[in-house]
C-alpha positions as CSV (number, residue, x, y, z in Angstrom):
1,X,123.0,115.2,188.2
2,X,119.4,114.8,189.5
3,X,120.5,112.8,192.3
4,X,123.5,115.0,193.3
5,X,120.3,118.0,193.2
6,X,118.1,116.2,195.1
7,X,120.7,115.1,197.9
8,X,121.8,119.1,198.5
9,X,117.7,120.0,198.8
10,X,118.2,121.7,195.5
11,X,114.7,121.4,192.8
12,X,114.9,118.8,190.5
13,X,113.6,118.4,186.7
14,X,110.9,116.2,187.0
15,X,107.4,115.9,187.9
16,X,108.1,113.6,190.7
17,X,110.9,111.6,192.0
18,X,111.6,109.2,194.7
19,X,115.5,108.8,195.1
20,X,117.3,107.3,198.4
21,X,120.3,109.0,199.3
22,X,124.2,108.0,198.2
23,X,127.2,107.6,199.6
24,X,129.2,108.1,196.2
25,X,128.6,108.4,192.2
26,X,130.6,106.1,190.2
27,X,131.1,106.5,186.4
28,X,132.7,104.5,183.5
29,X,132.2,106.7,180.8
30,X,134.3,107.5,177.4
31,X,136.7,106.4,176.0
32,X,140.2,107.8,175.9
33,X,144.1,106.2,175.8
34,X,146.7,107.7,178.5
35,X,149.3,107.5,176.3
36,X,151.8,108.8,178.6
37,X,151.4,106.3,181.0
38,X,151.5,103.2,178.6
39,X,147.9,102.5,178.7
40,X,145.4,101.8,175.6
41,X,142.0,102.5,175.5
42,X,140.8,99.3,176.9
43,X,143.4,99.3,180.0
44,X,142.1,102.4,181.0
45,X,138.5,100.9,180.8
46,X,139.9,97.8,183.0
47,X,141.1,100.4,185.7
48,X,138.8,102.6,186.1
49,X,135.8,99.3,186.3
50,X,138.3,97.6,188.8
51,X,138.2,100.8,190.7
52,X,134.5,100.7,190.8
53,X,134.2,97.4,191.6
54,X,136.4,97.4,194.4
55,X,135.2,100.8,196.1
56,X,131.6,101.0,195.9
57,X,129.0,99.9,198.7
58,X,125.3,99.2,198.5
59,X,124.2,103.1,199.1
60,X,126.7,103.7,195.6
61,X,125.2,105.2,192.0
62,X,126.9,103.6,189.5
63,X,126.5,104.3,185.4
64,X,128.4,102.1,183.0
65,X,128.5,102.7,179.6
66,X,129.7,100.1,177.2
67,X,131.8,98.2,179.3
68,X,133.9,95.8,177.3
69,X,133.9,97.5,173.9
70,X,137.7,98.2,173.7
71,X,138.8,94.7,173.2
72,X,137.1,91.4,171.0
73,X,133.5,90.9,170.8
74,X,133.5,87.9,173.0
75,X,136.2,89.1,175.6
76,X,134.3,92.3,175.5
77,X,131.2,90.2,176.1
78,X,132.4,87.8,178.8
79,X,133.6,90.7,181.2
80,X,130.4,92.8,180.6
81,X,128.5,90.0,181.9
82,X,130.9,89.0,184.6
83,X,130.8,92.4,185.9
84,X,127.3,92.6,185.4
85,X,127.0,89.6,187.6
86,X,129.2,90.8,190.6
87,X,127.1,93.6,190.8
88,X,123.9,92.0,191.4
89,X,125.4,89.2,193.5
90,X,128.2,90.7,195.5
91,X,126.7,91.3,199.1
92,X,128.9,94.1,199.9
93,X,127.6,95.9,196.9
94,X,124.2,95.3,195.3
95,X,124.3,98.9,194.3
96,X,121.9,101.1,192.2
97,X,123.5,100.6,188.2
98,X,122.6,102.2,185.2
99,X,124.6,99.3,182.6
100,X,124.2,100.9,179.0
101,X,125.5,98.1,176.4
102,X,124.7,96.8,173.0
103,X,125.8,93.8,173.7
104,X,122.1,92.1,173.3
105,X,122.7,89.3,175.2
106,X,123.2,90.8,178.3
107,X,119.8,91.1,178.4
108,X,118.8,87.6,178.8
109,X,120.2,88.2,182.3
110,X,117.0,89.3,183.0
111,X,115.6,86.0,183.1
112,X,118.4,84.3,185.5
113,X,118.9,87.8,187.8
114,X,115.2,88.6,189.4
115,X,117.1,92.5,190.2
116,X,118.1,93.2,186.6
117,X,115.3,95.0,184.3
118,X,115.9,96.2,181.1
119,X,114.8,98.9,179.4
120,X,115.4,100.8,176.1
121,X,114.9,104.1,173.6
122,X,112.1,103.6,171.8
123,X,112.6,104.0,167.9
124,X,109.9,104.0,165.0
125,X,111.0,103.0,161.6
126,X,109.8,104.5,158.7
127,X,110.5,102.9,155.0
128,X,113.9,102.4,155.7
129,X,114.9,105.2,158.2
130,X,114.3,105.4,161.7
131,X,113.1,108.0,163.9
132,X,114.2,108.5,167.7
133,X,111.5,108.9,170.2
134,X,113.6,109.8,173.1
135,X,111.5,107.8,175.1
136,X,112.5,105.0,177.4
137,X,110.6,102.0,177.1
138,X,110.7,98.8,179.4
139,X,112.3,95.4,177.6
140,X,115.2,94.9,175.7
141,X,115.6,96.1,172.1
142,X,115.8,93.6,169.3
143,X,118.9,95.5,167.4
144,X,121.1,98.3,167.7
145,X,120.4,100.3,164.3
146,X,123.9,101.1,164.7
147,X,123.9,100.8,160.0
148,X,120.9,103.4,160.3
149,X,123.2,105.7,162.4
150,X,126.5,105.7,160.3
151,X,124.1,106.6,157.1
152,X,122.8,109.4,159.1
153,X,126.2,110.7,159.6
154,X,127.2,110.5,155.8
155,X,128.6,107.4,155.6
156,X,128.6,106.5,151.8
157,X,125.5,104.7,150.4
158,X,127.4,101.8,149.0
159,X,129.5,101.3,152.3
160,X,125.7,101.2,154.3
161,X,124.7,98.3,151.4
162,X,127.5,96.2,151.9
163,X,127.3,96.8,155.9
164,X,123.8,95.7,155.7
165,X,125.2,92.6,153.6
166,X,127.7,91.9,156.0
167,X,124.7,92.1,158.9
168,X,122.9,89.8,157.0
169,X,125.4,87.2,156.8
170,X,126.4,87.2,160.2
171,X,122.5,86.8,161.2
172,X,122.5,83.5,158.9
173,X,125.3,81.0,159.4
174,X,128.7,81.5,159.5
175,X,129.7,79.4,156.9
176,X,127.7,78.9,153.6
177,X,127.3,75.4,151.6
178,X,130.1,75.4,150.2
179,X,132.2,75.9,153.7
180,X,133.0,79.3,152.5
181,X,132.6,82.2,155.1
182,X,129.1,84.3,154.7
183,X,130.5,87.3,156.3
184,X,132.8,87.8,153.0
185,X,130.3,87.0,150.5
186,X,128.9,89.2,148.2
187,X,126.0,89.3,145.5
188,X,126.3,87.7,142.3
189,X,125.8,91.4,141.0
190,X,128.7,92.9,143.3
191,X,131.0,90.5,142.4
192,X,130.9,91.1,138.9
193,X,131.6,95.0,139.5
194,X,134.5,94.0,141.8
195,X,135.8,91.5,139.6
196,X,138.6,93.0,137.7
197,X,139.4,93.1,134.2
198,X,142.6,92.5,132.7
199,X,142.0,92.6,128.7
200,X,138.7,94.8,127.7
201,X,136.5,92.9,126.1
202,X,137.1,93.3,122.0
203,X,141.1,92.2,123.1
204,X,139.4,89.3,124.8
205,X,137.6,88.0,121.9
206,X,140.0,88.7,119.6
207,X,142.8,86.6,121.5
208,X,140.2,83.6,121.6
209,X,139.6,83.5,118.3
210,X,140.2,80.4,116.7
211,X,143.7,81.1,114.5
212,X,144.7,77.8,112.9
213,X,148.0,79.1,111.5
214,X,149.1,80.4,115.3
215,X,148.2,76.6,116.4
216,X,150.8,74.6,113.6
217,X,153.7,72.8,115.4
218,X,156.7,75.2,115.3
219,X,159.7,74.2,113.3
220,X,162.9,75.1,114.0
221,X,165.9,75.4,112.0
222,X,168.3,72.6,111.2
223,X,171.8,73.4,113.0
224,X,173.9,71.0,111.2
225,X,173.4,68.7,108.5
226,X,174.2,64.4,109.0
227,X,176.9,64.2,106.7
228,X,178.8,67.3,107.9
229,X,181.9,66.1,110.1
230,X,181.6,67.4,113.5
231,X,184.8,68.8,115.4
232,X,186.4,66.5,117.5
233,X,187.2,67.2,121.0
């Protein structure tokens, strides 16, 4: 909006700004299906970045938001960077781009792309909330506090625990000593709540109980006697 302001001579809400001019804005923003046409989420994400990619010049704006959340982690991933890429190396383009994304390791592009610089909101944490500046900060930010965010909204406090046991895991080793997945493990503690029980505890005891007369060999009855003549067939 600032640079659409400043283009048309309008005022703009700063103290001072130094903006070239632009030939065209593009966004991918949102996130919405087009149901009618056949198209998920993430197709409609694919289009409207191919449209971007294959229209804009080097006098272009271009804000990108999450590119490559619609489908796996690592697809999602592997085309953020790629596109990420094209943008800084394609000569035709080389345009201005805003590239939001928590997908951290997009910012270790940085170090291989001399144009890329990354910046981020500045948070303070406090016991074991956080509080939003609304400040950006140069650098990359070392997590996403996306757990501190969904207790914010109301999630439920034992869904928050387990997500921050799930976060742990993942931030260890995938698979634990026993070549058992971490992400699935629980506490010792937690898995005896979960476990469940199928006799209650008396009942339990009282079917282990050592009953010597439930334990004698069972007889059965005696059919037919040796001496009595069987029918002959």
């Amino acid at each position: 909006m600032i640079c659409i302001l400043a283009q048309m001579g309008s005022y703009v809400p700063v103290k001072e700004a130094e903006m070239g001019t632009v030939d065209r804005i593009f966004t991918r923003i949102g996130a919405m299906d087009f149901l009618s046409m056949g198209q998920s989420t993430f197709m409609v994400e694919m289009l409207e970045t191919a449209k971007i990619l294959n229209n804009a010049t080097e006098k272009s704006l271009i804000l990108l938001d999450e590119v490559g959340r619609g489908t796996s982690t690592f697809d999602g991933l592997s085309i953020a960077w790629a596109v990420a890429e094209y943008l800084h190396e394609k000569e035709e383009i080389k345009a201005k781009t805003l590239f939001a994304t928590h997908y951290h390791e997009l910012t270790e592009l940085a170090l291989t792309l001399n144009r890329i610089k990354n910046y981020h909101v500045s948070v303070k944490e406090w016991k074991d909330d956080i509080i939003f500046l609304r400040k950006i900060v140069s650098g990359p930010s070392n997590q996403s506090y996306g757990i501190h965010v969904a207790k914010l909204a109301g999630i439920p406090r034992s869904v928050v625990d387990r997500a921050k046991e799930i976060l742990f895991n993942l931030e260890k080793q995938e698979l634990d000593d026993s070549g058992l997945p971490r992400l699935a493990y629980r506490s010792s503690k937690e898995r005896d709540k979960a476990q469940f029980l199928l006799f209650k505890e008396d009942r339990k005891q009282e079917l282990l109980k050592d009953n010597k007369e439930e334990r004698r060999p069972l007889k059965l009855p005696c059919l037919c006697r040796q001496d009595q003549n069987l029918p002959k067939i």
